[in-house]
C-alpha positions as CSV (number, residue, x, y, z in Angstrom):
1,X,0.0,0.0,0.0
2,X,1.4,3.0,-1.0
3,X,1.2,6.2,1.5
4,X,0.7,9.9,0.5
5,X,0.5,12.5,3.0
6,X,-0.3,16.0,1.0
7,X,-2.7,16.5,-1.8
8,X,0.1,18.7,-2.9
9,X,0.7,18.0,-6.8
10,X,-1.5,14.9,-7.0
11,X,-3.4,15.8,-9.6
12,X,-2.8,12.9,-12.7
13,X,-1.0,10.4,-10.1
14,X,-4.1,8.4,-9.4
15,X,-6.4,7.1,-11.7
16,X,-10.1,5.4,-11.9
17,X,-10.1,5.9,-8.3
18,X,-12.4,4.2,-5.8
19,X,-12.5,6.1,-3.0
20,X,-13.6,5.6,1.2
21,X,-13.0,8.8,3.3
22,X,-12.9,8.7,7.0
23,X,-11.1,8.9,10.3
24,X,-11.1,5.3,11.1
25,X,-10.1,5.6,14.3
26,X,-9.9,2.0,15.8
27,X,-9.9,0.5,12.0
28,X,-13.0,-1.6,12.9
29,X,-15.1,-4.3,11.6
30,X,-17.3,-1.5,9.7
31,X,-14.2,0.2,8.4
32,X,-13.0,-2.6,7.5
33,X,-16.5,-3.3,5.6
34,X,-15.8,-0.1,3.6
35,X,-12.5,-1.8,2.9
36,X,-13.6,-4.4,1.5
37,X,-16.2,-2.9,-1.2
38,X,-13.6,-0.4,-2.1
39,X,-11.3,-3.0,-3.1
40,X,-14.1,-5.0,-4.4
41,X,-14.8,-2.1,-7.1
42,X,-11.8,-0.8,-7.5
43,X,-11.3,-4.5,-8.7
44,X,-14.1,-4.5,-11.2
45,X,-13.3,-1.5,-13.0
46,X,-9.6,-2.4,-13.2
47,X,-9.0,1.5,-10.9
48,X,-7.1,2.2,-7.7
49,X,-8.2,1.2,-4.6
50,X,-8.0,4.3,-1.9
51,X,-8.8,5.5,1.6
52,X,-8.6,9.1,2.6
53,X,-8.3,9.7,6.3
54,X,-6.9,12.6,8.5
55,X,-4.3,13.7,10.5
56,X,-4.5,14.9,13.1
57,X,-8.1,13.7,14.0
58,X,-10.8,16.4,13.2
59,X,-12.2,16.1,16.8
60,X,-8.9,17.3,17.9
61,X,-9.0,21.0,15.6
62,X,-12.6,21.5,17.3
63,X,-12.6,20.2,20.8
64,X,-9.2,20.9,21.7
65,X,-10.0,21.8,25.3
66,X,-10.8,17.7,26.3
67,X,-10.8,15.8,23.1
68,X,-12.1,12.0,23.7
69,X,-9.0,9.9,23.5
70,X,-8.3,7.9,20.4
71,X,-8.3,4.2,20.1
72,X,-5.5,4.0,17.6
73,X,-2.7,6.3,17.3
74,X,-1.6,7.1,13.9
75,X,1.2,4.7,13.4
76,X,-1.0,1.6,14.5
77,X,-3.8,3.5,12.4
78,X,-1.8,3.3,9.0
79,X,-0.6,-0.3,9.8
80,X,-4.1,-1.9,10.7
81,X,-5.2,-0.5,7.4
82,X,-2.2,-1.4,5.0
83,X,-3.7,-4.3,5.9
84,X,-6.8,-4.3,3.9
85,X,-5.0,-4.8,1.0
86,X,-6.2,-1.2,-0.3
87,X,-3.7,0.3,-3.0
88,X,-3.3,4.1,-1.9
89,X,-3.8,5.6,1.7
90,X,-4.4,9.6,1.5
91,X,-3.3,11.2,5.1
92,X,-4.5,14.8,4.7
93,X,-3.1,17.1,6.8
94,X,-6.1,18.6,8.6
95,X,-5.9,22.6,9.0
96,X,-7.9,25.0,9.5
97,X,-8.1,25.9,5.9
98,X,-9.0,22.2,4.5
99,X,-12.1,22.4,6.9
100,X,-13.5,25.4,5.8
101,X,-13.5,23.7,2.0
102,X,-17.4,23.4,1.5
103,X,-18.6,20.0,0.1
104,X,-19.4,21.0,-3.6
105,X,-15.4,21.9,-3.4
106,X,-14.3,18.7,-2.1
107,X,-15.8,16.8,-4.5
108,X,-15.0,18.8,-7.6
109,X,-11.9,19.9,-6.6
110,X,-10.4,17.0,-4.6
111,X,-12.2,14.1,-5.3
112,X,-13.4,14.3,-9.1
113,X,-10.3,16.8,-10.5
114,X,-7.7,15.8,-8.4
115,X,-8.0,12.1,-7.8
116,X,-10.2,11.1,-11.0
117,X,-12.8,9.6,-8.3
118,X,-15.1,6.7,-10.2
119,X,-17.0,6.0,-6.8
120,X,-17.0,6.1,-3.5
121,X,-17.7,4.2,-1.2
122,X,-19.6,5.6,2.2
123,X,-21.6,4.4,5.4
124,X,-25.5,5.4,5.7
125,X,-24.1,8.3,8.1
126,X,-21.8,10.0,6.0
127,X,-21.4,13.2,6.3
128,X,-18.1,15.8,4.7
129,X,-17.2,19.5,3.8
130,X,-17.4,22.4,5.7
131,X,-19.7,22.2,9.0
132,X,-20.3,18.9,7.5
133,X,-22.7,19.8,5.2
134,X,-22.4,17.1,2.7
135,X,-24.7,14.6,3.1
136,X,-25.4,11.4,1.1
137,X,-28.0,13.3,-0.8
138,X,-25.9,16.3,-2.1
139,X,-23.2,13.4,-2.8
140,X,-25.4,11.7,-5.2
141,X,-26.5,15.0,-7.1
142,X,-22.8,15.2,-7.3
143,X,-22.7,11.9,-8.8
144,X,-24.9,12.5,-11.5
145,X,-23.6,15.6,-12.6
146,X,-19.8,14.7,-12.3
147,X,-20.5,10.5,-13.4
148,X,-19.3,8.4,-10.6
149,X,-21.2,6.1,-8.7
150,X,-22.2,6.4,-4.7
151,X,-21.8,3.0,-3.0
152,X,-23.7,2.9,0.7
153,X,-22.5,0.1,2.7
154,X,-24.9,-0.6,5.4
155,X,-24.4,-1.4,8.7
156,X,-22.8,-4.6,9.6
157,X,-24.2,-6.8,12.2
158,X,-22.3,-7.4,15.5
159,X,-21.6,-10.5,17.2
160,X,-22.2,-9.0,20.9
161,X,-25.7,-8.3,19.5
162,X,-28.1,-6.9,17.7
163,X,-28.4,-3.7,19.7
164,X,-24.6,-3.0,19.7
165,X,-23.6,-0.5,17.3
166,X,-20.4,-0.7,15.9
167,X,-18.5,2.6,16.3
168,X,-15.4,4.1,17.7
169,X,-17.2,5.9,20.2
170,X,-18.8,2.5,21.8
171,X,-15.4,0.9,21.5
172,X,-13.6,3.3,23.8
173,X,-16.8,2.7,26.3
174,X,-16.3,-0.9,26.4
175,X,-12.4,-0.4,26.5
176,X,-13.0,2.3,29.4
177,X,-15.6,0.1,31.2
178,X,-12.7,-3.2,31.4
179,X,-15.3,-5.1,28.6
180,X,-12.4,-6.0,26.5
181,X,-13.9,-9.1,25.2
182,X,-16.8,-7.1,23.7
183,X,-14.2,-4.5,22.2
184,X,-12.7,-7.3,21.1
185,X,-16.2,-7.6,18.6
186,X,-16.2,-4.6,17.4
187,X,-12.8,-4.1,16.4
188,X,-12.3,-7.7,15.3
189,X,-9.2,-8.0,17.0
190,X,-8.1,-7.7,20.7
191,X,-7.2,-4.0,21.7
192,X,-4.0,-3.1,21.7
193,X,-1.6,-0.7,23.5
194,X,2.1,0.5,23.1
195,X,4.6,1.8,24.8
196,X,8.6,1.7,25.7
197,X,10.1,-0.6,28.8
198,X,11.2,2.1,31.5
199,X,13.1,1.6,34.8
200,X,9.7,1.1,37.1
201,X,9.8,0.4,41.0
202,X,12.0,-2.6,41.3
203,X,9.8,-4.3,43.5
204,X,8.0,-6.7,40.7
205,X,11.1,-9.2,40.8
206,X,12.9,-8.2,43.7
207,X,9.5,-8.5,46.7
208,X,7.1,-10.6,45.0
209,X,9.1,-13.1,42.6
210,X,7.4,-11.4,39.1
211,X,9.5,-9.3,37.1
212,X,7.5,-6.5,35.0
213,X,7.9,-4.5,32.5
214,X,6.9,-1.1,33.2
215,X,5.2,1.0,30.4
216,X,5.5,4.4,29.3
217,X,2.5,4.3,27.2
218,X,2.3,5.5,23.5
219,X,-1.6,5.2,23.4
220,X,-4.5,7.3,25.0
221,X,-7.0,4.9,25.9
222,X,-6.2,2.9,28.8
223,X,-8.5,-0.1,29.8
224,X,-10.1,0.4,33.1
225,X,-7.8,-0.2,36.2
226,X,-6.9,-3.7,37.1
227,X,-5.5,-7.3,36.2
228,X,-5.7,-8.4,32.6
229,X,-5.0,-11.6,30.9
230,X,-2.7,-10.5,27.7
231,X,-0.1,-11.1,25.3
232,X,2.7,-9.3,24.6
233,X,4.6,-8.6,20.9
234,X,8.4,-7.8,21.6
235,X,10.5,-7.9,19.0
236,X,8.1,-10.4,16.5
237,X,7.8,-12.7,19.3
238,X,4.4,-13.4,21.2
239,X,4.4,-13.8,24.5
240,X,1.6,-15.2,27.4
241,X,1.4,-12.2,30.0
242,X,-0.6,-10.8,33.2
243,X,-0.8,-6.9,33.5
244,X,-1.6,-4.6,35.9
245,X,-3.6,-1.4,35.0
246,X,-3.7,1.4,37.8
247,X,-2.6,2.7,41.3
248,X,-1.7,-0.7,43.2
249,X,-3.0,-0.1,46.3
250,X,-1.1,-2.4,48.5
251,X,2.2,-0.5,48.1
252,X,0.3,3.0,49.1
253,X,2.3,5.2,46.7
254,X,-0.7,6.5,44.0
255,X,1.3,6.3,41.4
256,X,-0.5,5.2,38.5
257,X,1.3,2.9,36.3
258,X,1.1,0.0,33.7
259,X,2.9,-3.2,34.6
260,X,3.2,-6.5,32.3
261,X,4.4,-9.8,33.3
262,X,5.4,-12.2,30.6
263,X,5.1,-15.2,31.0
264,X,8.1,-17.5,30.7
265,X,10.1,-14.8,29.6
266,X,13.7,-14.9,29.9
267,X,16.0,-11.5,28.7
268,X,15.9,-8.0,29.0
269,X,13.3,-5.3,27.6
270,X,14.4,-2.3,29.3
271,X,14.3,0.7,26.5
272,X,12.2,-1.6,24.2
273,X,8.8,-1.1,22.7
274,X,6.6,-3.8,23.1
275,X,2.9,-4.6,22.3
276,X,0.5,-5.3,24.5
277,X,-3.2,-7.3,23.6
278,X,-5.9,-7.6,25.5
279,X,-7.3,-11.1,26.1
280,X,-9.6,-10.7,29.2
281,X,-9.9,-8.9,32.0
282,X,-9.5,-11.3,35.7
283,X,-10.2,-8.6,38.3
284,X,-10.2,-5.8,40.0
285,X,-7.3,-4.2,41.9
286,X,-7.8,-4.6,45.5
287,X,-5.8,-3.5,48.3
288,X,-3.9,-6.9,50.5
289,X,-3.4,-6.9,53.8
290,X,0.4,-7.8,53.1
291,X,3.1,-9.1,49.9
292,X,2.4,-12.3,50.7
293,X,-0.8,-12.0,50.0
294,X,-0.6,-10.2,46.9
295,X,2.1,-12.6,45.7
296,X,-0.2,-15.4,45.9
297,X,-3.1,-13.8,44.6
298,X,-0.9,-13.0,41.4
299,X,0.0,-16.7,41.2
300,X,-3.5,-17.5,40.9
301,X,-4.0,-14.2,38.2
302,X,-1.3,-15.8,36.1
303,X,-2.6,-19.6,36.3
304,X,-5.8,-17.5,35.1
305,X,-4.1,-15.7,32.2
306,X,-2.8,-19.3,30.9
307,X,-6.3,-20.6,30.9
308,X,-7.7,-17.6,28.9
309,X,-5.1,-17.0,26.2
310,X,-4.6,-19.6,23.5
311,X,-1.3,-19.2,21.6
């Protein structure tokens, strides 16, 4: 998949284009829909498959004072999607100026003039151009008056139910609330979050006979606190892990932090980044009346974790 990050001189580089526009934060099951008919008639008409997506997110240009936090980070974001198998990803650098451009002008000036758009492909919601004007109805008397086609993909049942809509703001509730296996649903994969291996506490190992890894985290969204089944991604290699998400109150120094164990794990990570997915969550934090305690209830957390996760 080829990446381009400025509409800057595009203009005759792309041709027959089929084209899905969005933010895709979280690069779920229903983006992954829109995916999948782009590609489909981008196929057909022997064009150039393409998504067009923002950066940074438009929610951060108009709520700037406390913008909801994002499920995927841009890196992940462009990874999850080169997946798809779509030719061309379009990042547009989102300004001030590109969202005043009103929706007849996106269409004739960006999508039909400079990308030689043949359809695009849209959800039932869509909406684009300035104050979001654009609507699926002004897109189709676009349509007939510039010849492409409008392709509405409708909404995609879930498997956690009928009356769970797929979107990226009920994925960051289920993430927030600990429900990771219904996230899981949504996004069609387990959540995922990043970060680099710093020096943490040095009491993991040292007091209670499990070594961590100690996160300084990449992402925004943070499960809710507590113990979670996982595996972890360092260096290509998959791992069986417990981690610990919050304060832990035993120790009585409210200092929030992520902590990972891995699971028969032998080396060093300090200074790495590593990947962590979310299997299941096994409990709460809770406060123990000593280390022993705690040590034994993580014994029984990671006999737990190897029950849930299947490698």
């Amino acid at each position: 998949m080829k990446i381009i990050d400025t509409l800057n001189d595009i203009k005759g580089q792309v041709r027959k284009s089929v084209i899905t526009i969005g933010n895709f934060d979280g690069v779920h099951i229903g983006h992954q829909a829109l995916f999948h008919e782009t590609i489909a008639k981008a196929d057909s008409i022997g064009g150039t498959s393409v998504a067009m997506t923002f950066e940074p997110h438009p929610i951060r240009l108009f709520k700037k004072a406390s913008p909801p936090p994002l499920i995927t980070l841009y890196e992940q974001k462009v990874e999850l999607i080169s997946r798809s198998g779509l030719d061309l990803l379009i990042c547009v650098p989102f300004t001030q100026a590109f969202a005043a451009i009103s929706a007849a002008d996106f269409v004739r000036r960006i999508l039909v003039e400079q990308l030689d758009m043949r359809a695009l492909v849209a959800g039932a919601d869509y909406t684009y151009g300035r104050n979001r004007e654009g609507n699926l109805d002004t897109l189709r008397a676009d349509a007939e008056r510039f010849g492409f086609e409008v392709l509405v993909v409708p909404g995609i049942p879930s498997s956690a139910g009928p009356e769970e809509r797929i979107s990226s703001t009920r994925i960051r509730e289920l993430v927030m609330a600990g429900r990771i296996r219904d996230a899981q649903k949504l996004l069609g994969r387990q959540y995922q979050i990043r970060g680099s291996v710093v020096t943490g506490r040095d009491r993991g190992g040292k007091l209670l006979g499990f070594p961590t890894a100690n996160l300084h985290l990449q992402d925004e969204l943070q499960p809710r606190n507590g113990v979670y089944a996982v595996t972890v991604d360092t260096d290509g290699q998959l791992f069986k892990g417990v981690a610990n998400i919050g304060y832990s109150p035993t120790f009585e120094d409210h200092q929030f932090t992520v902590e990972v164990h891995l699971l028969d794990f032998k080396g060093d990570l300090y200074g790495k980044r590593i990947k962590v997915n979310f299997v299941d969550r096994i409990r709460d934090e809770f406060k123990f009346s000593s280390i022993q305690e705690l040590a034994a209830q993580i014994r029984n957390d990671i006999d737990q974790a190897r029950e849930m996760i299947a490698l």
